[in-house]
C-alpha positions in Angstrom: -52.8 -12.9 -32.3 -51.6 -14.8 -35.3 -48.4 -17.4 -35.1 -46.7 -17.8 -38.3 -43.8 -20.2 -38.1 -40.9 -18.3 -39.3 -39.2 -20.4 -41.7 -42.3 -20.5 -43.7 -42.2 -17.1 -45.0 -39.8 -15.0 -47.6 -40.7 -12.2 -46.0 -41.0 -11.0 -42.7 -44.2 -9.7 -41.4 -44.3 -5.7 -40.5 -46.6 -3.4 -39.0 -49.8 -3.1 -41.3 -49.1 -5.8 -43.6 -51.9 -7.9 -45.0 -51.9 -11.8 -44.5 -53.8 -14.1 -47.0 -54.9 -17.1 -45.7 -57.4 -19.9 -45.9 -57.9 -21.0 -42.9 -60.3 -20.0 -39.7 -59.4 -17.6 -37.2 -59.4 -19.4 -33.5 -60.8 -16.9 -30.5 -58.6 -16.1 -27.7 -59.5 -18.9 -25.1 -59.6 -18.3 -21.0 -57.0 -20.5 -19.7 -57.6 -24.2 -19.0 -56.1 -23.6 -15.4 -57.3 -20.8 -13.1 -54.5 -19.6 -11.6 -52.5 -19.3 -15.7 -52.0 -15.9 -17.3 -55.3 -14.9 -18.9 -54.4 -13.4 -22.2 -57.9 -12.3 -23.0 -58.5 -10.4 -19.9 -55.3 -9.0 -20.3 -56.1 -8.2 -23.9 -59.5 -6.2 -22.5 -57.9 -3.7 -20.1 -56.2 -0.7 -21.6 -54.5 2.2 -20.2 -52.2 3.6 -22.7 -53.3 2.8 -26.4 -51.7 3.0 -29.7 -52.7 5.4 -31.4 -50.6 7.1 -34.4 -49.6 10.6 -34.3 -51.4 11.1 -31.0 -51.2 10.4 -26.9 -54.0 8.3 -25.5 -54.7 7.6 -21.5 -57.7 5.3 -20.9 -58.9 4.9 -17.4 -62.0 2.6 -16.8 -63.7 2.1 -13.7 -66.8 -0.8 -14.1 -69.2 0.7 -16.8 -67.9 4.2 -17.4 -64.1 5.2 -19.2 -62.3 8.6 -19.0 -60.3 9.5 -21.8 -57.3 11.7 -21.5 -56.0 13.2 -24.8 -55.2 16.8 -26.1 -58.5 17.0 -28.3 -62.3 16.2 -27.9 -61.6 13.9 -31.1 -62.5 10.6 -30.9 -60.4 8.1 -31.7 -60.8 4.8 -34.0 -60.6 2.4 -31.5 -62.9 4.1 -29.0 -66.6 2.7 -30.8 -65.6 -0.9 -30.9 -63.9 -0.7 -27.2 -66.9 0.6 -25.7 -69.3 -1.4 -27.7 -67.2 -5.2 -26.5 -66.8 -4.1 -23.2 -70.3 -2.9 -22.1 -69.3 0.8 -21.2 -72.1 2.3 -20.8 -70.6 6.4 -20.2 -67.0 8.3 -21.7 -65.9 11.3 -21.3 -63.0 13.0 -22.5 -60.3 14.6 -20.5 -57.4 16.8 -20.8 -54.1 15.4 -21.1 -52.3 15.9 -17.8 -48.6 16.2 -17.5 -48.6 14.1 -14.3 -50.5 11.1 -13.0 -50.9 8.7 -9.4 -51.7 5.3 -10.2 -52.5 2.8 -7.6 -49.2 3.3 -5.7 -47.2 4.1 -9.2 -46.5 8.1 -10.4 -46.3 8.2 -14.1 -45.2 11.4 -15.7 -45.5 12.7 -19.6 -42.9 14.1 -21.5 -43.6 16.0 -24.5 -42.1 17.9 -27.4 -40.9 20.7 -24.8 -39.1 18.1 -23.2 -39.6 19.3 -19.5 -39.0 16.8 -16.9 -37.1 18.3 -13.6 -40.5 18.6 -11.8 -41.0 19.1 -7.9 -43.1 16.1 -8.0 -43.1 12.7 -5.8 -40.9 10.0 -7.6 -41.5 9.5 -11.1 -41.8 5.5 -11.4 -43.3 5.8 -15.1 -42.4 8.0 -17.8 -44.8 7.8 -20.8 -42.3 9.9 -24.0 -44.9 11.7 -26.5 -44.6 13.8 -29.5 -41.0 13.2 -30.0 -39.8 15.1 -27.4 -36.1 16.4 -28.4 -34.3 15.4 -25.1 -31.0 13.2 -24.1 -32.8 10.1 -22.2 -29.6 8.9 -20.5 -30.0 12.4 -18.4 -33.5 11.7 -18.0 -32.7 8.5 -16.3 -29.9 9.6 -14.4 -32.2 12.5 -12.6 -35.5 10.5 -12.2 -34.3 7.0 -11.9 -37.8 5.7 -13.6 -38.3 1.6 -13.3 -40.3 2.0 -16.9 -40.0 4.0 -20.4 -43.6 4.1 -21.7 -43.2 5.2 -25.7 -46.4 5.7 -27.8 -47.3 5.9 -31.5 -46.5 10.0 -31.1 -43.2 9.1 -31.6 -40.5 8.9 -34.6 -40.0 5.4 -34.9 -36.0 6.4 -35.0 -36.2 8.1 -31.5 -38.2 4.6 -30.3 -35.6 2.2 -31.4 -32.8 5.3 -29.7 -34.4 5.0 -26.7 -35.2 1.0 -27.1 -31.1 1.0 -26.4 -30.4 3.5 -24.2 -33.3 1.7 -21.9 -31.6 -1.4 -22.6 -27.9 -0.5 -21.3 -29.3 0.8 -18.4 -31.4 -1.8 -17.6 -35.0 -0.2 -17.7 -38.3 -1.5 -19.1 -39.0 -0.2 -22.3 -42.5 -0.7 -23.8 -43.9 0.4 -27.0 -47.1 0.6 -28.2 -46.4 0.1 -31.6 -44.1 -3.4 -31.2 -46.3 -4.1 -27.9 -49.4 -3.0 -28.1 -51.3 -1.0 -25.2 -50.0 -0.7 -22.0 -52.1 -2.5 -19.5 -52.4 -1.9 -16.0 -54.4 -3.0 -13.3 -55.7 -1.2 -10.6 -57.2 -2.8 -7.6 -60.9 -2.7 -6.7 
């Protein structure tokens, strides 16, 4: 994480830019106080990464990490994630259309758009490849409590969504402002 006072720039900062500087990098820290947020665990656990042009679910469970994605491809990040977090076996899965959590459903949407499923409630919906569809509907049929959008997507679709989301009063996260979304499941 880098903090840049804004005033002290021309330019803003975007995705993929490079910053010059001469000064040294600081570690993420645990926090001081126990019971504080602790960014650098959080920063360790993934479950949906950010990954351009492609959907990535990782699911880890002590020392070994299932991968669900379309292809047996393996990604950029995978090699370092693996490497700092000691997992010692992957494997790659399939991408499913549907998912239980813990106690949360989350369901993909794709290109094809389909999304009237007979399914338990939908409390996550993770949008992927750009899918063609009219969200407000979406909403309005599966009443989600969060709008998952990775880096699959046209970044005009995100920021369409980003409002719709917005004037109905759902969470919106994207993986490409936000990073990976993290969850936690319990031992």
């Amino acid at each position: 994480m880098l903090n840049i006072r804004k005033d002290s720039l021309k330019k803003t900062i975007g995705v993929d830019d490079i910053v010059l500087m001469h000064s040294r990098l600081i570690p993420i820290l645990k926090p001081k106080n126990p019971h504080d947020f602790n960014y650098k665990n959080y920063l360790k656990r993934k479950g949906i990464f950010h990954q351009i042009k492609k959907t990535v679910l990782g699911f880890r469970n002590s020392s070994n990490f299932q991968l669900h994605q379309v292809d047996a491809v393996k990604p950029y990040f995978l090699e370092n994630y693996t490497s700092r977090e000691g997992l010692l076996d992957v494997n790659f899965q399939p991408l499913e259309k549907f998912y239980s959590i813990e106690d949360k459903n989350l369901l993909l949407v794709d290109t094809l758009g389909i999304y009237k499923l007979k399914k338990p409630q939908v409390d996550w919906v993770l949008l992927t490849n750009s899918p063609k569809i009219h969200l407000e509907d979406l909403i309005e049929i599966l009443r989600p409590e969060l709008i998952l959008a990775d880096g699959s997507n046209y970044t005009s679709f995100i920021e369409r969504w980003r409002k719709t989301c917005l004037k109905y009063k759902i969470k919106f996260h994207d993986t490409a402002s936000k990073g990976a979304f993290v969850f936690q499941v319990r031992p």
